[in-house]
N, C-alpha and C positions, 0 to 999 in steps of 0.2 A: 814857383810852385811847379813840381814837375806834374807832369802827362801820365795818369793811369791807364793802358788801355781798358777799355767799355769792356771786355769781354771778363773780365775779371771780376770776382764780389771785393767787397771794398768795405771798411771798417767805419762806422761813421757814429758821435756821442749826440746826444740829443737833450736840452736843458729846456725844460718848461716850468716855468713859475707864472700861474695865472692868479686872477684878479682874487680867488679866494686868498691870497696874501700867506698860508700856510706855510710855503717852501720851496725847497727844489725838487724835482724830479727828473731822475738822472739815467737816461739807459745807454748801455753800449749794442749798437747794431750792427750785423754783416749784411748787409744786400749786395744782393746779386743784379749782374747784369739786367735782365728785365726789371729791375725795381722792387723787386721784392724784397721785403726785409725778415733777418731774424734775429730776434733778440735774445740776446745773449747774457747779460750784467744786467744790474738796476741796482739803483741805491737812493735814497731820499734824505734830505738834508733838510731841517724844519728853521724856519726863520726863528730869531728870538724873540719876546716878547717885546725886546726896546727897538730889533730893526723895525717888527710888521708895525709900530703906531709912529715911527718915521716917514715910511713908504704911505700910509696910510695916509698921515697929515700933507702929504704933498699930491695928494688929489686934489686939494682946492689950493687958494692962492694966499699965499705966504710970505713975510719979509724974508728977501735975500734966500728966497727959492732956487735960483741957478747954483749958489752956491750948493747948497742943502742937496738937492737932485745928483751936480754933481760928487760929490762927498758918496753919495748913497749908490751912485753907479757905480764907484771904484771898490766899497764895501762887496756888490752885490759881484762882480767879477771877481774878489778875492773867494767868498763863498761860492759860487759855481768854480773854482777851482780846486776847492776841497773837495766838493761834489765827486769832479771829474776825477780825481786823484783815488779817491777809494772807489770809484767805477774800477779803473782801470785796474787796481790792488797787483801793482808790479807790471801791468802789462806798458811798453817802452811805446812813448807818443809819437814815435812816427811809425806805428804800426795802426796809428788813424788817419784818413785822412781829411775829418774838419769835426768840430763841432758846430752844429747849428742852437746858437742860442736863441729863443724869441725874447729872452729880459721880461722887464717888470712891465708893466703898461702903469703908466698916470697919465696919460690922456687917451682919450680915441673920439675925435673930431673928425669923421670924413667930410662933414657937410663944409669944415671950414678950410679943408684939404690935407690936413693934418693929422698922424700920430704919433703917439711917442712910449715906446718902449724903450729905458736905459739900463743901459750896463757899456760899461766899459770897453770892448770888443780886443782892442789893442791890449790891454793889460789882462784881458782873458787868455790872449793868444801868448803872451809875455809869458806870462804864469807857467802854461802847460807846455809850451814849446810845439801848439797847434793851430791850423789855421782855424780862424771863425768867422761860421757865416752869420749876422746878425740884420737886424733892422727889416724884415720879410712883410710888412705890411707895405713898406713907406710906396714905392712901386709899385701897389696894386692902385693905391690912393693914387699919384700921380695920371695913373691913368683911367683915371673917373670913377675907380672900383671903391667899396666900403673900406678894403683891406682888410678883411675877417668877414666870417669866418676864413680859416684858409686848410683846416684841415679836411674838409670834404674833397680836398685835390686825393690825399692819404686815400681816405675812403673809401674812394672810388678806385682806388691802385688796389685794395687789398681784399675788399671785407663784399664789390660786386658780385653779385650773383646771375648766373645765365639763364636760373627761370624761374627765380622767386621775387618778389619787389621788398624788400627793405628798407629801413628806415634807422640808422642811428644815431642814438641822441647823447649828448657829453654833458652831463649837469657837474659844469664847475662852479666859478661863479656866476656866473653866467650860462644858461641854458641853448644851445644850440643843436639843430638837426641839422642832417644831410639824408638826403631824399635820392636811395636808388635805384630806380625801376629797370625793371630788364632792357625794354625798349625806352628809350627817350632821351631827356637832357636830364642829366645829374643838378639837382637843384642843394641849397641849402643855406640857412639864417639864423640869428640870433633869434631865441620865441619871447625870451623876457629873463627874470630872476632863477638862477640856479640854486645854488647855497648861498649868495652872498647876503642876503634880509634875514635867513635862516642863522647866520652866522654873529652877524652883526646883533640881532636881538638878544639870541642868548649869551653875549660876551656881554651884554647890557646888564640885563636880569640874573644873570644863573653864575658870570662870571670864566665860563669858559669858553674857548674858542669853538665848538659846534656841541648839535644838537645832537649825542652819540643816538642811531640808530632810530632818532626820531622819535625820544624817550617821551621829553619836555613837550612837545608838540600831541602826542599823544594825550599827556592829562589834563588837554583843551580842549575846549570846542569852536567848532564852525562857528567862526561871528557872517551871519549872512549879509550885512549891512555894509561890513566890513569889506569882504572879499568884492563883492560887487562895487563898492569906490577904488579896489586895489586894479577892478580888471578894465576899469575906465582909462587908463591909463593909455594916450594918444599913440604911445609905440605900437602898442596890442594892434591898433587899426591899421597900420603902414604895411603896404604890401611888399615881399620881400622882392630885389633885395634889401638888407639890411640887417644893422647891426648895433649892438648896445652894450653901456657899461653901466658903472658907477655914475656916469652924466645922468646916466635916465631912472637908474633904481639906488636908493640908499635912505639913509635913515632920516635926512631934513627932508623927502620927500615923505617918507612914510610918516612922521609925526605930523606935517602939513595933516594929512589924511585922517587920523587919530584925533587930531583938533579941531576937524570940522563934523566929526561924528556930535550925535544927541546922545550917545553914552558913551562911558569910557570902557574896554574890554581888560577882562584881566590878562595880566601879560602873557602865561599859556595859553588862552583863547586867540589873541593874537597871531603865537608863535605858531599854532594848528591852523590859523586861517592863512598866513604864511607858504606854510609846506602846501596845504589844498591850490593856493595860486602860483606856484611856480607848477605842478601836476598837471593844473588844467588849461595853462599859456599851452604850456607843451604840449600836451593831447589835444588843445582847439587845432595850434597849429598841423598838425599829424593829421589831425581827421579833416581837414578841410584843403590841406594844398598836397597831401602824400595820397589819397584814393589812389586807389586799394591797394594798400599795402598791408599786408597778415605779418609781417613782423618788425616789430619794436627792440631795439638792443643799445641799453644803454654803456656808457661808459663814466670816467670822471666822479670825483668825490659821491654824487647823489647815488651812485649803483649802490652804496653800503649803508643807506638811508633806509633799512626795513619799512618803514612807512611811508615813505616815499613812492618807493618801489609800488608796496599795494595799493597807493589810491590813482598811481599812473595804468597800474592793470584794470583796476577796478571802472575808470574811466576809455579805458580800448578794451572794450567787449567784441570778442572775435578776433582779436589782436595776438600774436605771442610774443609776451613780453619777459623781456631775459638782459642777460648782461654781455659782453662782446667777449666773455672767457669762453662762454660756448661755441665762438667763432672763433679763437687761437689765439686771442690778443687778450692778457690780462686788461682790466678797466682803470686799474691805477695808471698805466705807462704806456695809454694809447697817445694820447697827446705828447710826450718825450719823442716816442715813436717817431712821432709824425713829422719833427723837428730833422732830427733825423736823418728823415728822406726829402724831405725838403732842402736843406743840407748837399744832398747828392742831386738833384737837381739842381742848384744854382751852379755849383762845381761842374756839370754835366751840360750845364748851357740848355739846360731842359724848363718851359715853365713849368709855372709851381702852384699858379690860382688856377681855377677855373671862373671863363665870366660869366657864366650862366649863376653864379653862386654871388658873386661878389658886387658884378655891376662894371667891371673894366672894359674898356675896351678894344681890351684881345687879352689872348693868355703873353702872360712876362715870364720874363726869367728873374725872382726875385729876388733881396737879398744885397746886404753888402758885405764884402769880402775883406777880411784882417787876415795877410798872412803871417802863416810862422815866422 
């Protein structure tokens, strides 16, 4: 792998596919010497309906799972290379110099030292005839850290502000802030469920993969009974840092909950008590570890949740709550983004966590390296 000099912008691809199990999301980036990125390409590549209940089944434990896993890493490398392929629409691969893929996650155990995002990284770099930088939690875990969140490193590279305090939040499947105060230490954690209960329900009930604009959840109501057994939930109390999956939120946890109710709610009442508990994880969080921060800006799947949106405004009164397109970054392809520059920091020998966010032991240089 030859030597870029720093002083040059540098082309770098970015693949994110997170726990919402939807797809890929594919952007091509220039950054520049200081680390600034600009994005150039994007393209998004949706899973099928037989890979996501593959990927899906292999959250829990399975006959001849190694096999099954791998099979589903070499599928998922061949699809991030189609990805890449129409990113790039003619432009010649060593006019990149890496892609940083995060893969799929079916685990995230820091407590037990362990995570695991796969995909293939070598038959990634096969494919494209590019290097890949992959595996970007595992290093933050080794060194005492959760290993995620990891994009508040991005956040803080991009979206800081010299005298306003800020706060953005990435509802994918999973709900995560990062917390940026003018003066201080850059903080940031998982708050609880993003889309993923939102998602999973109505693939249950309604048959499709989300709740478009928070249709279905709308012609429910608030089960109060409800919401207050969902906000019981021992992650809610853990101070950060910290971080969460499908381990901590999903549907055998939620029916446990639904079966220990004295009624049973209709499945829109549900799916509206739902969308209210991922809103108000997130704005407990917000209003009790980001004081005073006046703005809120979301990114990830939930920014196109209209009702979402309002009852996260309607709970930060005094807040301005917006999407991170008013800040330069579409909200679809912040997290690609951030892959990205992550990406250029492992290449650059530059760490890439922050442990103020993660819990490590010092900042790493993360990442494992497949060359061309």
């Amino acid at each position: 792998m030859s030597a870029v000099p720093t002083h040059e912008a540098e082309h770098y691809v970015g693949l994110m596919s997170g726990t919402s199990l939807d797809g890929v999301d594919a952007v091509l980036a220039e950054i520049g010497p200081a680390g600034q990125p600009r994005l150039l390409q994007t393209h998004y590549l949706p899973y099928s309906d037989a890979l996501r209940a593959r990927l899906l089944a292999l959250h829990a434990p399975q006959p001849n799972e190694i096999h099954l896993a791998a099979c589903a890493a070499n599928e998922l490398a061949h699809l991030y290379a189609d990805a890449v392929n129409h990113l790039l629409d003619g432009l010649e691969p060593d006019t990149v110099r890496a892609i940083g893929c995060h893969g799929q996650t079916l685990r995230h155990r820091p407590a037990d030292g362990y995570t695991l995002q796969i995909v293939n990284a070598a038959l990634l770099a096969e494919l494209t005839g590019i290097t890949v930088v992959s595996d970007f939690r595992s290093r933050d875990i080794a060194a005492g850290g959760q290993g995620a969140p990891l994009v508040p490193a991005f956040h803080a590279q991009v979206l800081q502000h010299p005298e306003t305090h800020r706060v953005i939040a990435n509802i994918g499947g999973i709900s995560n802030i990062t917390d940026l105060p003018v003066n201080g230490t850059v903080r940031g954690w998982d708050t609880g469920p993003g889309n993923m209960l939102l998602d999973a329900w109505v693939q249950r009930h309604q048959g499709t993969h989300y709740d478009r604009d928070g249709a279905w959840a709308a012609s429910g109501t608030l089960d109060a009974n409800l919401l207050a057994a969902l906000a019981s939930h021992p992650y809610l109390q853990q101070p950060p840092p910290k971080s969460a999956g499908r381990e901590e939120f999903n549907l055998v946890w939620l029916d446990a909950i639904l079966g220990q109710l004295k009624h049973t709610p209709a499945p829109a009442d549900v799916q509206a008590t739902l969308l209210e508990f991922t809103a108000m994880s997130l704005c407990d969080a917000v209003s009790s570890e980001c004081s005073p921060s006046r703005e809120l800006y979301i990114c990830g799947g939930g920014a196109h949740n209209g009702l979402l949106m309002q009852r996260i405004a309607a709970r930060m009164p005094g807040v301005r709550v917006s999407t991170t397109a008013e800040l330069g970054i579409d909200p679809d392809w912040m997290e690609a983004l951030a892959f990205a520059w992550l990406a250029r920091q492992t290449l650059h020998r530059a760490p890439g966590n922050l442990p103020s966010v993660t819990g490590a032991r010092g900042a790493r240089i993360l990442g494992a390296i497949c060359p061309a």
